[in-house]
C-alpha positions as CSV (number, residue, x, y, z in Angstrom):
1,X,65.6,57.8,15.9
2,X,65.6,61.5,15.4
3,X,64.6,63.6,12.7
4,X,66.8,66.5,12.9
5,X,66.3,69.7,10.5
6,X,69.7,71.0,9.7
7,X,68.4,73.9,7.4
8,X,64.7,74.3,7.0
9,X,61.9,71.8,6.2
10,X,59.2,73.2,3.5
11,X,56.6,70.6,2.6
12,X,54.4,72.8,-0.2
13,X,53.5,76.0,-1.2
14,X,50.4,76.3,1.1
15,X,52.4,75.4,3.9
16,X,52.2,71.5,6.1
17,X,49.3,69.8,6.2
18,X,47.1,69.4,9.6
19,X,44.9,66.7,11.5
20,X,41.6,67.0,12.4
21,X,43.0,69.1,15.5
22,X,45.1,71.7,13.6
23,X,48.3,69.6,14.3
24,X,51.1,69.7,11.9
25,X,52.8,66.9,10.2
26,X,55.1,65.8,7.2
27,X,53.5,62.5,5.8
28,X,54.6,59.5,5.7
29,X,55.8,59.7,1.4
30,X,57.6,63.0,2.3
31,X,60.4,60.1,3.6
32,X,60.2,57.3,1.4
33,X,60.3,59.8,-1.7
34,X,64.0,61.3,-0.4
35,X,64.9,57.5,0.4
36,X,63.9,56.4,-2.6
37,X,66.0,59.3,-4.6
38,X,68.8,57.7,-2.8
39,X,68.6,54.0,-3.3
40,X,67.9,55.1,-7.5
41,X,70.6,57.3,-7.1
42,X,73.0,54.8,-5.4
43,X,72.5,51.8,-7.3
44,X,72.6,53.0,-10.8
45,X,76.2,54.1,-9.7
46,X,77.0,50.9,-8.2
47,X,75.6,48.3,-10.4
48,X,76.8,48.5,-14.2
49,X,73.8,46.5,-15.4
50,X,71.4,49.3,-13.9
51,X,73.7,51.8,-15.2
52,X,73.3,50.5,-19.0
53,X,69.5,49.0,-18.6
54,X,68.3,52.7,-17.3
55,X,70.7,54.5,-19.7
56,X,69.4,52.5,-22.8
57,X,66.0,53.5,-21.8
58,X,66.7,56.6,-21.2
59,X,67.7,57.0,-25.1
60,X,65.3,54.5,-26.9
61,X,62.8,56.5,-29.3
62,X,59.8,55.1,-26.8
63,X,60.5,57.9,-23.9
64,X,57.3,59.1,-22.1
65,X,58.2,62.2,-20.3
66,X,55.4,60.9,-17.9
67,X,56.6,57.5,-17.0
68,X,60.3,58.5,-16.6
69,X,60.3,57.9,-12.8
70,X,58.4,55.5,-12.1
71,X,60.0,53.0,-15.0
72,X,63.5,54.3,-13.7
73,X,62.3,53.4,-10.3
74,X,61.2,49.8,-11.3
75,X,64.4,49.4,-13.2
76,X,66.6,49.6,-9.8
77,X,64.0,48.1,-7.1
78,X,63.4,45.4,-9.0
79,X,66.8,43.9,-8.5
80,X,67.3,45.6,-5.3
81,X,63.7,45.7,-3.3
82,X,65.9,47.8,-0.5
83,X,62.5,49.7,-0.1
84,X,60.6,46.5,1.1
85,X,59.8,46.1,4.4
86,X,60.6,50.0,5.1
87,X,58.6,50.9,8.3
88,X,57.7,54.9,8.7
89,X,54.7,56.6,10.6
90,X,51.9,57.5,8.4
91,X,52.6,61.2,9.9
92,X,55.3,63.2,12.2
93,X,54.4,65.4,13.5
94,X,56.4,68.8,14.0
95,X,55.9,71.5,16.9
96,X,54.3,74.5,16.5
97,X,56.9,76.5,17.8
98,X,59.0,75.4,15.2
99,X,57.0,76.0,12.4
100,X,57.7,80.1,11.2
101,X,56.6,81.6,7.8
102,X,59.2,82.7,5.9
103,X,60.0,84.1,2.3
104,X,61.5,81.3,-0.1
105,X,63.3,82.3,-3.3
106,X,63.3,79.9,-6.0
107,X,66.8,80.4,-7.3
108,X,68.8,79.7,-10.1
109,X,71.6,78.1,-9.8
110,X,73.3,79.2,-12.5
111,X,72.2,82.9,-13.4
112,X,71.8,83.4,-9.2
113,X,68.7,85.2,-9.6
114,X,65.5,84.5,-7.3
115,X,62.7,83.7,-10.5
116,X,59.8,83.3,-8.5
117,X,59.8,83.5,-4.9
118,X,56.7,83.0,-2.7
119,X,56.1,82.8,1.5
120,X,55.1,79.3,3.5
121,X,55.5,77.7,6.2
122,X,59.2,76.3,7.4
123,X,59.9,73.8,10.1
124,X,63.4,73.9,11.9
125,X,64.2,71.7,14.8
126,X,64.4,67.9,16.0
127,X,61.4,65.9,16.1
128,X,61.2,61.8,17.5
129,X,60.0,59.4,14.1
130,X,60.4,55.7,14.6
131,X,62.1,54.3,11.2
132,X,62.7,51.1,11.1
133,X,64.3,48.7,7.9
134,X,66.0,45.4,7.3
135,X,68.0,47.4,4.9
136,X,69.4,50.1,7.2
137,X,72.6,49.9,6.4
138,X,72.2,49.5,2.7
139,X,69.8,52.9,2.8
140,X,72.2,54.9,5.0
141,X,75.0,54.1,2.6
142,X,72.9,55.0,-0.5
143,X,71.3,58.3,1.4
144,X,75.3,59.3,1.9
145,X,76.4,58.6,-1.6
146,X,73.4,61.1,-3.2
147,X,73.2,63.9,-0.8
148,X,76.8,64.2,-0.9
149,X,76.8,63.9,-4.4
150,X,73.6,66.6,-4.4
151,X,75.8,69.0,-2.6
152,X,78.8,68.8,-4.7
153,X,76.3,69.4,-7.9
154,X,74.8,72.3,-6.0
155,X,78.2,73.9,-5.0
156,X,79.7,72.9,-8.5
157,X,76.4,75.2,-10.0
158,X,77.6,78.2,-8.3
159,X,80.8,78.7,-8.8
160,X,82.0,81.4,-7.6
161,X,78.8,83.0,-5.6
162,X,79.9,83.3,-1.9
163,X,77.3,80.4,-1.1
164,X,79.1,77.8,-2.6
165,X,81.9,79.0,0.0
166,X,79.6,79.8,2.8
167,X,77.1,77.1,3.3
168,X,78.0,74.6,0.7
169,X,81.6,73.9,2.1
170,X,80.5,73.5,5.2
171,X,77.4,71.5,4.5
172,X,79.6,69.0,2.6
173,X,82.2,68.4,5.2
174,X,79.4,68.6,8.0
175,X,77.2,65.9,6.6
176,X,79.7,63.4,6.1
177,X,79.2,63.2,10.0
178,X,75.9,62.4,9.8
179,X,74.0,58.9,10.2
180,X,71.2,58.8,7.8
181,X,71.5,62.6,5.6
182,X,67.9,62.7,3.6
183,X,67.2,65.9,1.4
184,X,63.5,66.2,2.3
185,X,60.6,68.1,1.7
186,X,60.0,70.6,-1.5
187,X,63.5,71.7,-2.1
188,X,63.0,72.0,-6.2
189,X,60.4,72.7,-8.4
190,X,62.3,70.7,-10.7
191,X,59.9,67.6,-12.0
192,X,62.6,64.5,-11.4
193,X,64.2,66.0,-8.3
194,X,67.7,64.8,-8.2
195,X,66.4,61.3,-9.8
196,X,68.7,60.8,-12.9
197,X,71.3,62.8,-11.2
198,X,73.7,60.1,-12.0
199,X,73.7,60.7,-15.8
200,X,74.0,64.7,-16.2
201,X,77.8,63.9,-16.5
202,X,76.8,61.5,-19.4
203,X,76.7,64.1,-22.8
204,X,74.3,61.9,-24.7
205,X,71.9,60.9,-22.2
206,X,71.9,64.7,-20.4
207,X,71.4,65.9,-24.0
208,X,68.4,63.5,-25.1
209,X,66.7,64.8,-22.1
210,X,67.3,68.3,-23.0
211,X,66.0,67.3,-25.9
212,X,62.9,65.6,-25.2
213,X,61.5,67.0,-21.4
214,X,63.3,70.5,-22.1
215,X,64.9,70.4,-18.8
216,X,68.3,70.1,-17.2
217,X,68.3,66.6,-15.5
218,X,70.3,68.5,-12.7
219,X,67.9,70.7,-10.5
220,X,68.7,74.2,-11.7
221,X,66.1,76.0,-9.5
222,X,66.5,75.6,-6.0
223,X,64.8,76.8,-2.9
224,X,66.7,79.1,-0.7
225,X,65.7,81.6,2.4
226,X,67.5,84.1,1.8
227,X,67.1,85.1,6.5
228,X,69.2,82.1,7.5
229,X,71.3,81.9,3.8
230,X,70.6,78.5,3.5
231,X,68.7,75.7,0.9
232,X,66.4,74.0,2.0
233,X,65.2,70.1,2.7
234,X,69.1,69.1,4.4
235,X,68.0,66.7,7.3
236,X,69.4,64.2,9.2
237,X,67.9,61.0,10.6
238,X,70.4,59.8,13.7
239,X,69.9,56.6,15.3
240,X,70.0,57.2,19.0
């Protein structure tokens, strides 16, 4: 399998982490976060039961902004434990002459303004990682059904800003092609990611949340370098 960057790869702020050799790497939870956004994703769509059981937690008076994700989480791989038996390298690692430093706007979505931008380190290219699940086919199925759905959101967002037309278009149409599409990496500073992204279409749920964490369950702020005209995180795992 190959891990292949279709727009840049930022882990964090401070850039990727290193071994004891200076080597860079993405960890091992930089992958099973962005599958695990998809299988949430996927399976509250698909399953009515989820749908209601997360919805009618997501409005009960008990809400604690800190145990959102991880509760939502349970809800979904408790009757689908897709992430069992999910097989990733504890790192993969990433060449150095692929890694360049870059400035990164954080940008709104919606008022298409950079709020606050900052420089790290970005990995583009294709890298080897051995993945390996029982549940392949159920993952790549759910990885399709959010990143599409997270590009559509995206492209929705901005209207009529030329990169709706630009790159999102295109993105959409291209990655529909693709094996296993994962957004990795930091690609929001946005607390749930794309997590709930199923119910922001859902008035009272999207305005309990509103409500209660004071953020839009959609990730308004996204990270974009403004060089190649691109966000960031879009990957690819394809099965040789």
């Amino acid at each position: 399998m190959e891990l292949i960057s279709w727009t840049p790869v930022i882990f964090g702020r401070s850039g990727f982490p290193r071994d004891e050799e200076g080597k860079p790497f993405l960890p091992r939870n930089v992958f099973t976060e962005a599958v695990t956004s998809a299988v949430i994703f996927y399976y509250i769509k698909k399953d009515r039961e989820i749908e209601n059981k997360v919805k009618k937690y997501l409005l009960s008076d008990s809400l604690n902004i800190k145990e959102v994700a991880e509760k939502v989480k349970r809800i979904v791989l408790d009757k689908y434990p897709v992430m069992e038996n999910l097989d990733i390298p504890e790192r993969i690692y990433l060449p150095e002459d692929q890694i360049k430093e870059r400035y990164v706007e954080l940008f709104d979505l919606k008022e298409w303004i950079d709020v606050k931008g900052f420089k790290t380190e970005v990995f583009t290219g294709i890298v080897p990682v051995e993945i390996n699940s029982p549940y392949i086919e159920k993952i790549r199925s759910a990885a399709h059904s959010y990143a599409e759905a997270l590009a559509r959101m995206e492209h929705s967002m901005l209207k009529d800003h030329p990169l709706a037309k630009q790159f999102y278009e295109p993105l959409i149409n291209d990655m529909k092609k693709w094996d296993i599409p994962l957004r990795i990496g930091m690609w929001t500073e946005v607390s749930f990611k794309g997590d709930l992204l199923f119910f922001w279409k859902i008035k009272e749920v999207r305005e309990k949340l509103l409500k209660t964490i004071k953020t839009d369950i959609r990730p308004r702020y996204v990270l974009f370098l403004p060089k190649e005209k691109q966000t960031t995180g879009w990957t690819e795992l394809k099965i040789k």
